[in-house]
C-alpha positions in Angstrom: -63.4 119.2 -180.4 -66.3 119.8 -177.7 -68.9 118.6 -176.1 -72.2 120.3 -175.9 -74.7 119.4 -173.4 -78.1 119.9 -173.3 -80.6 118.8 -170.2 -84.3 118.2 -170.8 -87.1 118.1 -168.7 -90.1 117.9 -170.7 -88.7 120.3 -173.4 -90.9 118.9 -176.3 -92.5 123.0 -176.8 -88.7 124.4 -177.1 -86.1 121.8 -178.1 -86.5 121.7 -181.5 -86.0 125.5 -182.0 -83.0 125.4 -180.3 -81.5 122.2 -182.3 -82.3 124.0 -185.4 -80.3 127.3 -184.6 -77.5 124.2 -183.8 -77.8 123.1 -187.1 -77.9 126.5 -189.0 -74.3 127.6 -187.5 -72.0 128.9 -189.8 -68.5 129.3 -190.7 -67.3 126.5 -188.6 -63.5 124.5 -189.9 -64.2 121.3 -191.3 -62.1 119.6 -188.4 -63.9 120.4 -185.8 -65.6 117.9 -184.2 -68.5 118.9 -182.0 -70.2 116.1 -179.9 -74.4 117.1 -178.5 -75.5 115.2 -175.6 -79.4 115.7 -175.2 -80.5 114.0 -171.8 -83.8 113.7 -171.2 -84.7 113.4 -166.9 -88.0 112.0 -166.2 -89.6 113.4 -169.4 -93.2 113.0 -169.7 -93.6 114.6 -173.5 -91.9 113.7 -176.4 -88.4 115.4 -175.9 -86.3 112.4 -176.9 -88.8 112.3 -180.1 -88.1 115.9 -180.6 -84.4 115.1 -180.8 -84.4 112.7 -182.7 -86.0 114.0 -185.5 -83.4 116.4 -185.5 -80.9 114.2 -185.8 -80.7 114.3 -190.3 -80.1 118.0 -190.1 -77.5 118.5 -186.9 -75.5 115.0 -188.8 -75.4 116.7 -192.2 -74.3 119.7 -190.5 -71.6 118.0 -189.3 -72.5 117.6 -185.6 -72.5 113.8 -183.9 -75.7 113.9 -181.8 -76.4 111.5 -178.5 -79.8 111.2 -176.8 -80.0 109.8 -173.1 -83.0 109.0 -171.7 -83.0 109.2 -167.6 -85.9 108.1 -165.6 -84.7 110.1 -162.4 -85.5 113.6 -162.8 -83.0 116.2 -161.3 -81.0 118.8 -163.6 -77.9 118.1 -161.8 -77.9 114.3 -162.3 -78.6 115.0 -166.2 -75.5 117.1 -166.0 -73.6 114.7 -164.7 -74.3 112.1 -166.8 -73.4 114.1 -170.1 -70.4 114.9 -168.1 -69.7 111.0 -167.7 -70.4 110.0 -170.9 -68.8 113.0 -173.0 -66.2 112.6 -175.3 -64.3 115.8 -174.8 -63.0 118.3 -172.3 -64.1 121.9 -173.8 -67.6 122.1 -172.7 -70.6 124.1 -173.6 -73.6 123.8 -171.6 -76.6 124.5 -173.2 -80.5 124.9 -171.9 -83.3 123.6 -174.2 -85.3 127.1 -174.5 -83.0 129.3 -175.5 -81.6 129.7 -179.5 -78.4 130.3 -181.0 -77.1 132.8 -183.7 -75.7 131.5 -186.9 -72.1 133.0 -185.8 -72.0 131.5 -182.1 -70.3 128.7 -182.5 -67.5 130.0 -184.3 -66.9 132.5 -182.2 -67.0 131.0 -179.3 -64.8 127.9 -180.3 -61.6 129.6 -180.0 -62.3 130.2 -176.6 -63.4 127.0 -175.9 -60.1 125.7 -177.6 -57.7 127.5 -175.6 -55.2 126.3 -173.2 -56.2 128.8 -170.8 -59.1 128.0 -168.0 -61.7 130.2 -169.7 -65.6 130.8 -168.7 -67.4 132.0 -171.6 -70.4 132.5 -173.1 -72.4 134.7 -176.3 -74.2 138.0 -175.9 -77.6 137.8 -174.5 -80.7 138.5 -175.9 -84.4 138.4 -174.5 -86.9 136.8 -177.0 -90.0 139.1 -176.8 -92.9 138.9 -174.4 -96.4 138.9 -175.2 -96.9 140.7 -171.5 -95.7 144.4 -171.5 -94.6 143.7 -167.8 -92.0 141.2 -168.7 -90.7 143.2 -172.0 -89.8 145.7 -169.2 -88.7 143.5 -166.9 -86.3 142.1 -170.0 -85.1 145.6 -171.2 -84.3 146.5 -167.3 -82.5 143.5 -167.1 -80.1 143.8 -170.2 -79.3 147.2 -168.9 -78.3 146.0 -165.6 -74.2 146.3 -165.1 -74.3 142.4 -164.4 -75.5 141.5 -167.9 -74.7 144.4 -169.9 -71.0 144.7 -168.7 -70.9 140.5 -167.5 -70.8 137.4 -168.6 -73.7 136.0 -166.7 -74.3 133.0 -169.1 -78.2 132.5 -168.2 -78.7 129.3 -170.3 -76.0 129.3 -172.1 -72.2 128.6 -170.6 -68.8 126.5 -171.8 -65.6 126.0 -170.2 -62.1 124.8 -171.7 -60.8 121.6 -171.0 -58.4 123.1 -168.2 -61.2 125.2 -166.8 -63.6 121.8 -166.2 -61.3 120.0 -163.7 -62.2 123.4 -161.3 -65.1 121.3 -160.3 -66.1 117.6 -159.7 -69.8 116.9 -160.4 -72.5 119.3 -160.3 -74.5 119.7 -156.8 -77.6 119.5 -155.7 -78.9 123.2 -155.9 -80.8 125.5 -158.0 -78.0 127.3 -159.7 -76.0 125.4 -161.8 -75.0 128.6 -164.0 -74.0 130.6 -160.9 -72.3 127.7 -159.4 -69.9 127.3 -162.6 -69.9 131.0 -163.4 -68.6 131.6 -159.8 -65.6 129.2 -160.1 -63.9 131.9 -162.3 -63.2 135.5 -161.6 -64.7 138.1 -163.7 -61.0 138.6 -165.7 -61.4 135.0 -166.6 -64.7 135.7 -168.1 -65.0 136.3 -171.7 -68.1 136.9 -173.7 -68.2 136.7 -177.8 -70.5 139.6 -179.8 -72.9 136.8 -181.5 -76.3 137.0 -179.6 -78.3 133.9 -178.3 -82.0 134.2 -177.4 -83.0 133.8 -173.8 -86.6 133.6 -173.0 -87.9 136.1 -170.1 -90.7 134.4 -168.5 -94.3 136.0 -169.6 -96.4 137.5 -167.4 -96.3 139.0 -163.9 -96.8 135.6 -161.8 -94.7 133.5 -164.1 -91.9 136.1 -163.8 -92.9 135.7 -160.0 -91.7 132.3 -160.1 -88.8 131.9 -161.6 -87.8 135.6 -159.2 -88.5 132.8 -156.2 -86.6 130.2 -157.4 -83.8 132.2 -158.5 -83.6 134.3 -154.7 -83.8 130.6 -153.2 -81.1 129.2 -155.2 -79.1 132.6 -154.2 -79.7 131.9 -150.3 -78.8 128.3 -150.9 -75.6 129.0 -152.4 -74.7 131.5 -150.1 -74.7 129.1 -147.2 -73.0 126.3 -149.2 -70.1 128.4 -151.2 -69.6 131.2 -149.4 -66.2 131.3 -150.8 -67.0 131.9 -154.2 -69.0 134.8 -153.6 -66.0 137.1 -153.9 -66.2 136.1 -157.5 -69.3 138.0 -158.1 -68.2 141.1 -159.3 -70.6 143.8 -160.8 -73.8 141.6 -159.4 -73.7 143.4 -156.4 -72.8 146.8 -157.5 -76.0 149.0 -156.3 -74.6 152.1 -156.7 -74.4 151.2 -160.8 -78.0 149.3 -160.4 -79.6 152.3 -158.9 -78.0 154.1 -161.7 -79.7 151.7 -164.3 -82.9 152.9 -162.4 -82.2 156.3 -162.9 -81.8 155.8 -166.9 -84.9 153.5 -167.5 -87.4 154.4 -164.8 -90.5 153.1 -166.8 -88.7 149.5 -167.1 -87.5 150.4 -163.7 -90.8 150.3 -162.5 -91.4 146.6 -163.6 -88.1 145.4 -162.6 -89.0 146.8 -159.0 -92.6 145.6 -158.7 -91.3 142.1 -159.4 -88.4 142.6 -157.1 -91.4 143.9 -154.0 -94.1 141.4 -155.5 -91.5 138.5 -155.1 -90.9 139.5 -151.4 -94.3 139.7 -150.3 -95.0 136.1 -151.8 -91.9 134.7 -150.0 -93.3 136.0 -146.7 -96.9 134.6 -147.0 -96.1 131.5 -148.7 -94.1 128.6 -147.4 -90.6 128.3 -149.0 -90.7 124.8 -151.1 -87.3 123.1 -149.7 -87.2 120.8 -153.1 -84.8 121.1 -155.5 -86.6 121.5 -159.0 -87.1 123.3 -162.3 -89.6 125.7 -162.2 -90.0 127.8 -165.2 -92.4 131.0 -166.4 -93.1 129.0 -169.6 -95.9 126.4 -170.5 -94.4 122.4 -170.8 -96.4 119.8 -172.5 
């Protein structure tokens, strides 16, 4: 018995995919019961459409679906709004661009089941680029120690009912996934074989973006939980990263000219202090 939660802002291009991999799972026990939240924050598109018309297959395939419409944007408040109005404990915390293999759920119910406090999350995948750039970027990435050998849970993340009362609400800040993923130490980590698809953002300036955003969420939550760092585990292994370099020095290449290109923008252009989504994909 879970609760999956999904946040929106202005996800009409993506959400539908991902609601469909939802409703194709597989090999799930009849008494199961498995509760989706979708909340919409300050969408402009039709997201809440989008989810409803989803709402035939995800009922026939046995899922109960919820749609929340906010008119304050903020990823955290849709978070913890799901997180109010949820049903049960074990959740899963979905984001609207990325899909789901037919086997995920099942494999990762047991987890989410357990009695233990359990972080865990599928294998990831990057959906392919149309930019060579960001394919190499994506290959680089998977290869890293952090990803290959962690559970980083980029989009896709669930905790057991004993594992959720580690934190209140969600904060303010860019990096929800870290901020969860953090709360647990790497041997309280597990990751199921089934794949999920995670987009890499196309294109040298959109990957440029989402780089900035994600090394400002990093700074931010290094001044705020500086506690939790300890928890990072292989992240910050360079010795293995400059041994991922070594092994794939063509993707290397792109993985480093983001790195450099990200720096240089950060040092010409005024950080934004705001906290909000920005993403390496087109919206609506």
């Amino acid at each position: 018995m879970i609760s999956l939660i999904i946040p929106c802002h202005n996800e009409e291009l993506v959400l539908g995919a991902l609601l469909s991999s939802l409703a194709a799972q597989k090999d799930l026990a009849a008494d199961h019961r498995i509760e989706i939240l979708v909340v919409a924050n300050a969408c402009k598109d039709r997201t809440c459409a989008v989810a409803e018309e989803a709402r035939v297959a995800l009922e026939a395939a046995g899922f109960s679906l919820g749609v929340i419409d906010l008119p304050e944007p903020g990823k955290a408040g849709a978070l913890n709004t799901a997180d109010a109005r949820a049903q049960f404990a074990p959740r899963l915390y979905v984001d609207a661009d990325v899909t789901l293999a037919p086997e995920v759920l099942a494999q990762l119910l047991p987890l989410l089941l357990s009695d233990e406090e359990i972080y865990c999350s599928a294998t990831i995948q990057v959906a392919p680029a149309r930019s060579w750039v960001s394919r190499a970027y994506g290959r680089f990435m998977l290869a890293m120690p952090f990803v290959r050998d962690g559970v980083p849970g980029m989009g896709l993340y669930g905790v057991t009912a004993t594992a959720r009362s580690r934190w209140g609400s969600f904060p303010l800040i860019h990096s929800d996934d870290r901020f969860v993923r953090l709360q647990f130490a790497p041997e309280e980590r597990r990751k199921v074989p089934a794949p999920y698809v995670w987009p890499v953002p196309d294109g040298l300036g959109n990957l440029i973006k989402v780089r900035l955003r994600w090394n400002e969420g990093n700074r931010e939550f290094a001044g705020l939980y500086p506690e939790l760092l300890v928890n990072d585990g292989a992240r910050n292994d360079l010795r293995a990263s400059l041994r991922t370099l070594l092994a794939h020095p063509l993707d290397g290449i792109a993985y480093v000219t983001v790195f450099v290109s990200t720096a240089l923008w950060a040092r010409l252009k005024r950080k934004d202090s705001a906290v909000v989504w920005r993403r390496g994909r087109p919206t609506a």
